[in-house]
C-alpha positions as CSV (number, residue, x, y, z in Angstrom):
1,X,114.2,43.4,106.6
2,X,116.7,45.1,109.0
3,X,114.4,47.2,110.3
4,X,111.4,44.7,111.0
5,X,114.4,42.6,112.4
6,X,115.8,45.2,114.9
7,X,112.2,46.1,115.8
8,X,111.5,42.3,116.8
9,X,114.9,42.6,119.1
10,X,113.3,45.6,120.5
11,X,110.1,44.0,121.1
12,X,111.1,40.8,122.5
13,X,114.5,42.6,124.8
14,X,116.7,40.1,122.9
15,X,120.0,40.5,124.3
16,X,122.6,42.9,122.4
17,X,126.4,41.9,122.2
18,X,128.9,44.7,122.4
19,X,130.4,46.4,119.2
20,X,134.1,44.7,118.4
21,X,135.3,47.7,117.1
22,X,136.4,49.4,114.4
23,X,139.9,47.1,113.9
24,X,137.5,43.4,114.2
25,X,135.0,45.3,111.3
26,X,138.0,46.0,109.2
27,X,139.1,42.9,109.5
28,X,136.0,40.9,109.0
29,X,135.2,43.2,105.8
30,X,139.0,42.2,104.7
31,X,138.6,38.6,105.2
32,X,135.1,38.6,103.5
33,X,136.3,40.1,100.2
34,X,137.4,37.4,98.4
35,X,134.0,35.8,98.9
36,X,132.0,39.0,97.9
37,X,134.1,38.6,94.8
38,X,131.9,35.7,93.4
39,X,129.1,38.6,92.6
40,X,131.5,40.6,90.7
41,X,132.4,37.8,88.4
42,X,128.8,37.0,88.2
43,X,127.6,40.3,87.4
44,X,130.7,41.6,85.9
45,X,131.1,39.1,83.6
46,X,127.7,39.5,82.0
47,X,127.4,43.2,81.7
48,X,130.8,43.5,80.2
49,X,129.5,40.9,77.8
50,X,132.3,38.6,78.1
51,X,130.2,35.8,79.5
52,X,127.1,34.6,79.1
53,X,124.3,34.0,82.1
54,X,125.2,31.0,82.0
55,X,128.8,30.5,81.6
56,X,129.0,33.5,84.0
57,X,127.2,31.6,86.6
58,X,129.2,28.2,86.2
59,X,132.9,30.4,86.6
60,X,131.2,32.1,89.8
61,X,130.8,28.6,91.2
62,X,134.4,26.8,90.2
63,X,135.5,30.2,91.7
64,X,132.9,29.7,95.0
65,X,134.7,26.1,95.2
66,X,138.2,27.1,94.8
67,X,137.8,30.3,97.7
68,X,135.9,27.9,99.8
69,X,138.4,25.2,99.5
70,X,142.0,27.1,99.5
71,X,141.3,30.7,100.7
72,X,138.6,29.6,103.7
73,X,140.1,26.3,104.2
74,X,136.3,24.8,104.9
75,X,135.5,22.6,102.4
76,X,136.3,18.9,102.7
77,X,136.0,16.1,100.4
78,X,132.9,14.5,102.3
79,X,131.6,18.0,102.3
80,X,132.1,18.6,99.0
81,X,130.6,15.0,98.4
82,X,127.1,15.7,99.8
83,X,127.0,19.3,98.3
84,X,127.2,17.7,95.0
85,X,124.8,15.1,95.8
86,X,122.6,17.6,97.1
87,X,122.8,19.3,94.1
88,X,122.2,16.8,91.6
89,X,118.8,15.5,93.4
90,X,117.6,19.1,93.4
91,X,118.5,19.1,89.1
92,X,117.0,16.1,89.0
93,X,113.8,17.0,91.2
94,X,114.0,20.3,88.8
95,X,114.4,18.3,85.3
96,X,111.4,16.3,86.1
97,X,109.0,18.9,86.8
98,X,110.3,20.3,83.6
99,X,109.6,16.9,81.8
100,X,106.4,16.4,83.2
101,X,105.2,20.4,82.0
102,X,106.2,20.0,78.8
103,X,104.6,17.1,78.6
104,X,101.6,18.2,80.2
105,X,101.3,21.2,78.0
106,X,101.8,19.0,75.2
107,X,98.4,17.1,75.3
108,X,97.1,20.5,75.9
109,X,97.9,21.8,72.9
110,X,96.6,18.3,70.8
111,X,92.9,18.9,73.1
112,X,92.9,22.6,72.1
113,X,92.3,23.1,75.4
114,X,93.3,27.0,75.2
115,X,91.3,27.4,72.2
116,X,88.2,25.6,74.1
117,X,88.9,28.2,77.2
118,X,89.0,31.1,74.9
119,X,85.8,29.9,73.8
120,X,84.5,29.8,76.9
121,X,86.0,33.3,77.9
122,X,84.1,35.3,75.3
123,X,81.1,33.4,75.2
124,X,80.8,34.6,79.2
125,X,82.2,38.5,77.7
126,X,83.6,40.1,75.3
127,X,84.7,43.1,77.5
128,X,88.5,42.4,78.1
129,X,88.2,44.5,81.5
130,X,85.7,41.4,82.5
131,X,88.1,38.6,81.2
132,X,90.9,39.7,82.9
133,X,88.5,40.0,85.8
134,X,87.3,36.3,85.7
135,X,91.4,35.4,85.1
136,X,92.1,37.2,88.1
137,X,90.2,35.4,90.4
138,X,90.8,32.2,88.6
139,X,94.7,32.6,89.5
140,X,94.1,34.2,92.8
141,X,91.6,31.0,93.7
142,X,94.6,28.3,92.1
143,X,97.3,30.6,93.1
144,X,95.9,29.1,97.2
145,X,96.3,25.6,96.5
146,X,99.1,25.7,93.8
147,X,102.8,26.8,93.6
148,X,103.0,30.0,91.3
149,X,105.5,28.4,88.2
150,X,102.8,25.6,88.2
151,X,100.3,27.6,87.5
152,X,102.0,30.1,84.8
């Protein structure tokens, strides 16, 4: 991505700023370290197996919140207010997609409607190489019009 970036500068002659030198980098590196810490609770915390995925994920946000808050000194109540409303729409948004598969594949299952397709799959061939074939272009032809984890 850096590359195909700085080769769109390059194209286009988008102006350049001057390097800050060496003391500004330091100090921007030092200043961003508390924030880069989030990954290494993240990470850290799963691969030593202290934490869970999950639990791991929910201390690298209280931590995200508490930096963001006292260390950078840039999150205020209102902000903090719309982040969490933001939030809870795009759970919600989530939850009911979730819903609405489960429920969907749910009257799949009482139609049979795999079994029926299997059916239909090896009455067409019984070469796997050909199945997996006719699958492929099935999911490339949905996988146009559809969003990929609504297909799967």
């Amino acid at each position: 991505m850096a590359i195909a970036a700085y080769l769109v500068a390059l194209r286009k002659n988008y102006p350049a700023e001057p390097f800050p030198g060496w003391r500004a980098a330091a100090a921007s590196a030092v200043s961003a370290v508390p924030g880069l810490f989030t990954a290494v609770i993240i990470v850290g915390g799963v691969l030593s197996g202290v934490l869970t995925v999950t639990e791991s994920g929910a201390f690298g946000a209280i931590y995200a919140v508490v930096v963001t808050a006292l260390v950078y000194r840039e999150l205020t109540w209102a902000a903090f207010r719309t982040s969490v409303l933001r939030s809870v729409r795009t759970t919600a948004l989530v939850m009911i997609l979730v819903g609405c598969a489960s429920a969907f594949s749910y009257l799949l299952a009482i139609y049979r409607v795999p079994e029926q397709l299997t059916f239909l799959l090896t009455a067409i061939s019984d070469n796997p190489i050909i199945i997996l074939l006719i699958l492929n272009l099935v999911l490339l032809g949905l996988g146009m019009i559809m969003d990929m984890a609504a297909l799967i």
